[in-house]
N, C-alpha and C positions, 0 to 999 in steps of 0.2 A: 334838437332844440334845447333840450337840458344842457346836452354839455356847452354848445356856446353861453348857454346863462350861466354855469358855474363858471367858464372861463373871465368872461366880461365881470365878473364879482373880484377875481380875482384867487377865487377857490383851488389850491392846491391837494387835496385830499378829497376824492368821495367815497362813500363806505356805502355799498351797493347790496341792501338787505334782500334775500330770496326768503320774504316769506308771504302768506298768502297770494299765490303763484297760480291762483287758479280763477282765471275771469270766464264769465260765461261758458261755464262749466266747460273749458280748455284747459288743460295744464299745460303750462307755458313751458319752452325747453330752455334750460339753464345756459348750455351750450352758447344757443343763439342771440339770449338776451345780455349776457357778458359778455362776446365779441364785438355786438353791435353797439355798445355803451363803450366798451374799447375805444373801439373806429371811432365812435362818435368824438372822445376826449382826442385822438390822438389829430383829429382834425383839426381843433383848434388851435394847432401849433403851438399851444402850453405845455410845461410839465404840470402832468395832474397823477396826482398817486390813483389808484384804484385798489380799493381794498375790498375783498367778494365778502361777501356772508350769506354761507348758507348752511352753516352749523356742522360744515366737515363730512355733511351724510352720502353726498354723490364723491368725496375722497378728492377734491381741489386741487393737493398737493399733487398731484399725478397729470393731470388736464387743464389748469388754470393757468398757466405760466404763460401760454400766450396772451393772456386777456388781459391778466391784472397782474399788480405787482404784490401784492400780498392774498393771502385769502385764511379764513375760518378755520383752524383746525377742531372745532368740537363746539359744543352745545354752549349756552349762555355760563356765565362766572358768577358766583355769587359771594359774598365774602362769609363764606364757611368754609373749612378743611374737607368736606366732604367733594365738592365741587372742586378744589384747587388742587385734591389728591387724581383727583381722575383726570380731569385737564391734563398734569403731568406726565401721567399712563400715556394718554391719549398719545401727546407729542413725544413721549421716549425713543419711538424710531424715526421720525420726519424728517430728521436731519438734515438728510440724504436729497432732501426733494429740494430744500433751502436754499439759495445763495444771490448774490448780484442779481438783483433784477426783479426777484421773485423768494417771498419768504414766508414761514407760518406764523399763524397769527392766532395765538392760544388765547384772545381775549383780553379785555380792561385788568392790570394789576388790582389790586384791593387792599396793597399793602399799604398798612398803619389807618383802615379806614374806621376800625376799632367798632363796627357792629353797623349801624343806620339810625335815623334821629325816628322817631315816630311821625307820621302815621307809616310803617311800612310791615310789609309780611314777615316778622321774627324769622321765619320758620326758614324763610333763603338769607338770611341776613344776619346772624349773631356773632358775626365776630371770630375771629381766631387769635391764636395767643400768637407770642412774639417770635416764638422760633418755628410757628406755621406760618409768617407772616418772611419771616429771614427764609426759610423754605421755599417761600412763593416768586419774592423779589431775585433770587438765586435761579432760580429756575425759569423764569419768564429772562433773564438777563443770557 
């Protein structure tokens, strides 16, 4: 039902968060609810992107390619060097899993976002200088 309504909207992109995955004390299996949102998009005879997220922990790049066309490589971005150094870590070998069809998706760039306006939590949010920012857009590119 979802995906005919994203269709009917006109929706080309859904970004398919895995988190609080656990209803009435089931843990849902990731497996079967990305295949089934699959099906579900590929039914409506649209192109619809499908972007997985589920923070890289069950390894996407390995098992998602049937499902979706992108997915999560690693934990939320924050615009800190601290976050955008590991992200990079993260995706230094993924390469390999990459191409036509199916790619990694190391998260929202944060380049030139120069910190966050208040009210926000500093403490994920301060800003990196310009050649961590040349660093980031370099690397996410």
């Amino acid at each position: 039902q979802d995906a005919a309504t994203y269709a009917s909207w006109g929706v080309e992109y859904v970004k398919m968060d895995w988190c609080n995955v656990v209803i009435d004390d089931v843990k849902l299996d990731p497996h079967v609810a990305f295949k089934n949102m699959s099906l579900a998009l590929d039914k409506t005879g649209k192109k619809i992107w499908l972007n997985s997220c589920e923070g890289g922990i069950m390894k996407p790049w390995i098992w998602m390619h049937e499902y979706a066309n992108s997915w999560r490589t690693g934990h939320d971005h924050h615009d800190n060097w601290d976050t955008t150094s590991d992200i990079i870590e993260i995706n230094a070998n993924l390469g390999v899993y990459a191409g036509p069809g199916g790619w990694n998706d190391p998260d929202f760039l944060m380049t030139g976002g120069e910190g966050c306006d208040p009210p926000v939590d500093f403490a994920h949010c301060p800003g990196q200088t310009d050649i961590e920012y040349r660093t980031e857009f370099s690397m996410w590119c």
